[in-house]
C-alpha positions as CSV (number, residue, x, y, z in Angstrom):
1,X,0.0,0.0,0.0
2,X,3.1,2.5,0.8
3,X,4.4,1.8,-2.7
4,X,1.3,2.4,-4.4
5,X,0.6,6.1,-2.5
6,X,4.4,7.0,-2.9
7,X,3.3,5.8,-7.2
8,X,0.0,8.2,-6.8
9,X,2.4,11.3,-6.1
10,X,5.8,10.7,-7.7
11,X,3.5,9.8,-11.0
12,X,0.9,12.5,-11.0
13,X,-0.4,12.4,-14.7
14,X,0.6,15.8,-16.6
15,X,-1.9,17.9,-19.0
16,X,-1.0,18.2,-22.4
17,X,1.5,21.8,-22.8
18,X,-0.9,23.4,-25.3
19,X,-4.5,24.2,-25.4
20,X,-6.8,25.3,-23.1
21,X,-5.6,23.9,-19.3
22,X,-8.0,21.8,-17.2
23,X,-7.5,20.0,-13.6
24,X,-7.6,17.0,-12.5
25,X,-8.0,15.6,-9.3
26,X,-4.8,13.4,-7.9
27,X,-5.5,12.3,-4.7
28,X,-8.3,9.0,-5.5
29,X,-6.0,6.6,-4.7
30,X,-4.9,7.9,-1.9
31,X,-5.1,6.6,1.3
32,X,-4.4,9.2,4.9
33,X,-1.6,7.5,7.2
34,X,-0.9,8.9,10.9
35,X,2.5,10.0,11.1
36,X,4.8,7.6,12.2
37,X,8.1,9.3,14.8
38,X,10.7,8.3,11.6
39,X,9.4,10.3,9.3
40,X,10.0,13.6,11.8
41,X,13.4,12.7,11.9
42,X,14.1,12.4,8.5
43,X,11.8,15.6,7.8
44,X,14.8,17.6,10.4
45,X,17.1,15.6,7.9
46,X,15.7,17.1,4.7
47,X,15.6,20.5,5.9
48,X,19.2,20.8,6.8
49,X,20.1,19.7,3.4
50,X,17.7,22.5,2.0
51,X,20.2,25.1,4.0
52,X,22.8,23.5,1.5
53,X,21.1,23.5,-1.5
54,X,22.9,26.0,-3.6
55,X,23.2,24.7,-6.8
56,X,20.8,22.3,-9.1
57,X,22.5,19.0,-7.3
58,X,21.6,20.2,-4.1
59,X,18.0,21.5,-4.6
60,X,17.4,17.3,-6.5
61,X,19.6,15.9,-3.0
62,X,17.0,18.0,-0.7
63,X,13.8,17.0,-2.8
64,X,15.3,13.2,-2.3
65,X,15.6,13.7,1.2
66,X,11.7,15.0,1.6
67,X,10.5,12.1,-1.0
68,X,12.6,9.9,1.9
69,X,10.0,11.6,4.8
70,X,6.7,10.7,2.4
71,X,8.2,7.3,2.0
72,X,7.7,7.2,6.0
73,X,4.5,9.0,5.9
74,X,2.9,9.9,2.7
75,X,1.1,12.2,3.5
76,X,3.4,14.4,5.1
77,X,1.7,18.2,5.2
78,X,5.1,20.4,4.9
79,X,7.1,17.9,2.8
80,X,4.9,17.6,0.6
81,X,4.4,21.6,0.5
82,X,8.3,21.7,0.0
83,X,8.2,19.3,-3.0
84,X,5.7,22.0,-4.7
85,X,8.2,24.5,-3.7
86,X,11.3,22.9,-5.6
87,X,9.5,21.8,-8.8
88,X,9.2,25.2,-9.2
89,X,12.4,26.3,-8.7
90,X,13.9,23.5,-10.5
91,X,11.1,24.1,-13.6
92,X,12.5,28.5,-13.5
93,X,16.2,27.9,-12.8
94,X,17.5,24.8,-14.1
95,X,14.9,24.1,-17.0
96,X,14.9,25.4,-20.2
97,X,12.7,23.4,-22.5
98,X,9.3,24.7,-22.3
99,X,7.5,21.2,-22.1
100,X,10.0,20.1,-18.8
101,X,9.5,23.6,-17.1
102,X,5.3,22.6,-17.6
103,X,6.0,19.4,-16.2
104,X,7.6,20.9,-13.2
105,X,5.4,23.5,-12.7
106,X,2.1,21.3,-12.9
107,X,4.0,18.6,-10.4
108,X,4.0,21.6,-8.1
109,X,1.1,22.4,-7.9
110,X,0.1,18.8,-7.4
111,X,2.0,18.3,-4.6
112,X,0.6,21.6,-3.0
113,X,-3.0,20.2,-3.7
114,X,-1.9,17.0,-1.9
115,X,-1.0,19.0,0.8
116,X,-4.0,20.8,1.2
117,X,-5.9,17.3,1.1
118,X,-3.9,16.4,4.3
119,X,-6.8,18.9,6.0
120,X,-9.8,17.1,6.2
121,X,-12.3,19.3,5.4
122,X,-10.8,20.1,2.3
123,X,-10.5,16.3,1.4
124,X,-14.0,16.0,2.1
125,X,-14.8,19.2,-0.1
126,X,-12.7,17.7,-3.2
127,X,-14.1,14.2,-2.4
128,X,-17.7,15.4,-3.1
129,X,-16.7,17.1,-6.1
130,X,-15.2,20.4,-5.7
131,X,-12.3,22.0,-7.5
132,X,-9.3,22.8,-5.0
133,X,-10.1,26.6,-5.2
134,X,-14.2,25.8,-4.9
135,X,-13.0,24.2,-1.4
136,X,-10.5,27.3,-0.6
137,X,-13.0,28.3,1.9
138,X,-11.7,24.9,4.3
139,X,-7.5,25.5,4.5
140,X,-6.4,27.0,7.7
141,X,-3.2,28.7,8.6
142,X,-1.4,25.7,8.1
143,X,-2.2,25.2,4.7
144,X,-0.9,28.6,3.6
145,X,2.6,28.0,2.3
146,X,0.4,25.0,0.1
147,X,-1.6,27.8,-1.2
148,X,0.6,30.3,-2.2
149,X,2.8,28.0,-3.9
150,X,0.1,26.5,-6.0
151,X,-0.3,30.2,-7.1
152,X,3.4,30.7,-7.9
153,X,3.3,27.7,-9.4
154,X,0.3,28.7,-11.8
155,X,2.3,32.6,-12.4
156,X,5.0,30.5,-13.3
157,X,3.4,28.1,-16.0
158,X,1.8,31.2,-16.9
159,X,5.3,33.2,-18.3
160,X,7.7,30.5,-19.1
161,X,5.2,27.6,-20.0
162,X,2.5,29.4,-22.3
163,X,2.6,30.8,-25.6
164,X,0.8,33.2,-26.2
165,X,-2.5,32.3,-27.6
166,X,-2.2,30.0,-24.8
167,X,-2.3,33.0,-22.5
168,X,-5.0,33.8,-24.0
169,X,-7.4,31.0,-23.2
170,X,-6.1,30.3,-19.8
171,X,-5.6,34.1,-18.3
172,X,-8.9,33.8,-15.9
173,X,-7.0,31.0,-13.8
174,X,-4.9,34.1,-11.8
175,X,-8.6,34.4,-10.5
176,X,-8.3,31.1,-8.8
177,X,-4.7,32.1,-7.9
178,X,-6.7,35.2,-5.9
179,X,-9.4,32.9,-4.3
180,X,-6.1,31.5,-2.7
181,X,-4.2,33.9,-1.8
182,X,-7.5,35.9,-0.5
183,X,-7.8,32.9,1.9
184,X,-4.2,33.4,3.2
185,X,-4.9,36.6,3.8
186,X,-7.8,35.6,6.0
187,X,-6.5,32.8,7.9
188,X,-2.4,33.8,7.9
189,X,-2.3,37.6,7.9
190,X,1.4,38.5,7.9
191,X,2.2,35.3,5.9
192,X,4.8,35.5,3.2
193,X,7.3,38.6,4.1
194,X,5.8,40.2,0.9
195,X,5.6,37.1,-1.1
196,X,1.4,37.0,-0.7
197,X,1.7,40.8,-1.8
198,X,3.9,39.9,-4.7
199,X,1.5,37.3,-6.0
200,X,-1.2,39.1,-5.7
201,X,0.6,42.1,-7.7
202,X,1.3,39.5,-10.7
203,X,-2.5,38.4,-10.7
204,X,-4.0,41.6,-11.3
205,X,-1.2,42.7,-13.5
206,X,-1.6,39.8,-15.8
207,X,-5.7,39.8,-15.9
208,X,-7.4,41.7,-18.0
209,X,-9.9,44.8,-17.2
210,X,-12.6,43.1,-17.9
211,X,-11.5,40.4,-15.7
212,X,-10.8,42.4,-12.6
213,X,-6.9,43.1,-13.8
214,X,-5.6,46.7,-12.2
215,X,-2.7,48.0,-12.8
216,X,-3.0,50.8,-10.1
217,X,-4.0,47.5,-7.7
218,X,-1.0,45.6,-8.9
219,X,1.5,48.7,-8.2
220,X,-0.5,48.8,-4.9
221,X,0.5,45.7,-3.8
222,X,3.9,45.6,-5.1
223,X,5.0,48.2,-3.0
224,X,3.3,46.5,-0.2
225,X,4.8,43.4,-1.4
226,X,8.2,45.6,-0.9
227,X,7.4,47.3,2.8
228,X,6.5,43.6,4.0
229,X,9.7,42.2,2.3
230,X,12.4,43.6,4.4
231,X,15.4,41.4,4.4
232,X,14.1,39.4,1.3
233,X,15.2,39.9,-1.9
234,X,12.1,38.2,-3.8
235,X,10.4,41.6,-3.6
236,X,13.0,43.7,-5.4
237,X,14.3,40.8,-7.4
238,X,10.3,40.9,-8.5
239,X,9.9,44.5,-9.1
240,X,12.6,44.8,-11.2
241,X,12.3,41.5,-13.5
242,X,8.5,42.0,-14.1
243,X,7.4,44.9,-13.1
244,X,9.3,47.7,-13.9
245,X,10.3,46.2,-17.2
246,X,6.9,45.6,-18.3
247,X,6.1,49.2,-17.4
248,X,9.1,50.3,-19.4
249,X,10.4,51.6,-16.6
250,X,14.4,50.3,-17.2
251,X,16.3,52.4,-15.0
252,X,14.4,52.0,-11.5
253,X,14.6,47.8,-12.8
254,X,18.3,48.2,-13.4
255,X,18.4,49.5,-9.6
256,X,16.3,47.0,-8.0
257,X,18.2,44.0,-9.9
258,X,21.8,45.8,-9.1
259,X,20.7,45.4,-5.6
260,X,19.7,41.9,-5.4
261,X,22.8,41.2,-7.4
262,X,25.3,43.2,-4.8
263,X,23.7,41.4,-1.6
264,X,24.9,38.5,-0.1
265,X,23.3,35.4,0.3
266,X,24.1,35.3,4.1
267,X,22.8,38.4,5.1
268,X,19.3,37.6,3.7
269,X,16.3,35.4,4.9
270,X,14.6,33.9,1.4
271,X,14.5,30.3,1.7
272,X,18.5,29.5,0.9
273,X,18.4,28.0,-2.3
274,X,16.0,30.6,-3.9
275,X,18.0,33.0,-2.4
276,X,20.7,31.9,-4.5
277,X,18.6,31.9,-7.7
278,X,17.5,35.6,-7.2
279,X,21.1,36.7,-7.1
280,X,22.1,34.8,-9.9
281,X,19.4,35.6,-12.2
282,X,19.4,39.4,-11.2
283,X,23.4,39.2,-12.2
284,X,21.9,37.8,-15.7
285,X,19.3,39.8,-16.2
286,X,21.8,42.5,-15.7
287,X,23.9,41.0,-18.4
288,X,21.3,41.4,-21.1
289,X,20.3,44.8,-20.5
């Protein structure tokens, strides 16, 4: 039966990369498991080798470690979160074909839905039929970092997965992104140190008027995404990849990025190996300007 669950989420069936995008439920087959005292231990395990992961081989050797805990318990709340977390990164920074970085970024947000199905009153919501953000309503505070990176995950598929026709057709899911990060807001106020800002900034940039899109909202709430950010880079690092250069806006991105670039990784709190990611792609972006 442990084999089988650890197949259900290491083989989570993938949509196709083109076309309109639909969800599917990944959790039937699953079966809850209390948490045995092991799988704590190797959980403390996997999180010091996260504080090492500085490179592509370290960020794959920390993912190992937390697909070690769900081998103890498979349904594993934060190490499950975490895997979300790292398909992301791995789909941004060390992917480049467009197809793998989809595959990454859909895995992620499987493994964040799994997560959320650890709370039972979300599992019973999706077990009688509603989509994860139909049963938003149900997470708590510790489903948070679950939610939020199910809607970076989405942003992300969103510019480096899509074309742009595909944009097209699948622009209205940043509303579901907002249904989540709405309930965050409700149930972990303070949660993020700007990141919940950020993602919110991204959705109502992206959407169209018509839609709900703002961009007087989206400034808004990257500058709050900034006040609530102190000591991360992912704010600045943010502003001055997307935002400033979509608004044209060169010179103020050129200083955001210069700062990220110039700071070092020990003197800031982002989650270590995104940390490192941030600096390196700011130095790049800064290359091609």
């Amino acid at each position: 039966m442990r084999n089988m669950i650890l197949t259900v989420l290491i083989s989570l069936v993938m949509l196709s990369s083109c076309g309109k995008k639909h969800w599917a439920p990944s959790w039937h087959e699953a079966k809850l498991m209390t948490t045995p005292a092991p799988a704590e231990l190797l959980y403390a395990e996997a999180l010091e080798k996260i504080g090492l992961a500085s490179d592509q081989k370290g960020v794959v050797s920390a993912m190992n470690a937390m697909q070690r805990v769900l081998a103890a318990n498979p349904f594993h709340r934060e190490a499950l979160a975490y895997l979300g977390n790292f398909h992301i990164l791995l789909g941004t920074a060390y992917t480049v074909d467009r197809k793998e970085k989809i595959s990454h970024f859909r895995l992620g947000m499987k493994y964040c839905e799994l997560s959320m199905y650890v709370n039972p009153q979300f599992r019973a919501a999706v077990d009688g039929g509603k989509k994860p953000w139909e049963a938003a309503h149900t997470l708590q505070a510790e489903d948070a970092p679950a939610m939020l990176f199910w809607v970076i995950a989405l942003q992300y598929e969103f510019k480096e997965g899509m074309t742009m026709p595909t944009k097209v057709f699948n622009v209205g899911w940043m509303k579901r992104g907002i249904v989540f990060l709405d309930r965050i807001v409700q149930v972990a106020p303070g949660f993020g140190n700007g990141a919940v800002e950020f993602a919110y900034s991204i959705c109502y940039g992206v959407l169209p008027f018509f839609m709900g899109g703002d961009t007087n909202i989206s400034k808004i709430y990257m500058e709050d995404s900034i006040d609530r950010g102190k000591g991360y880079l992912l704010p600045r690092w943010g502003r001055g990849k997307y935002f400033h250069q979509v608004t044209g806006d060169i010179k103020s991105a050129r200083q955001d990025l210069k700062w990220v670039a110039s700071q070092n990784p020990e003197d800031v709190k982002d989650l270590y190996p995104w940390r490192i990611h941030f600096i390196t792609d700011a130095r790049a972006q800064l290359d091609d300007m």
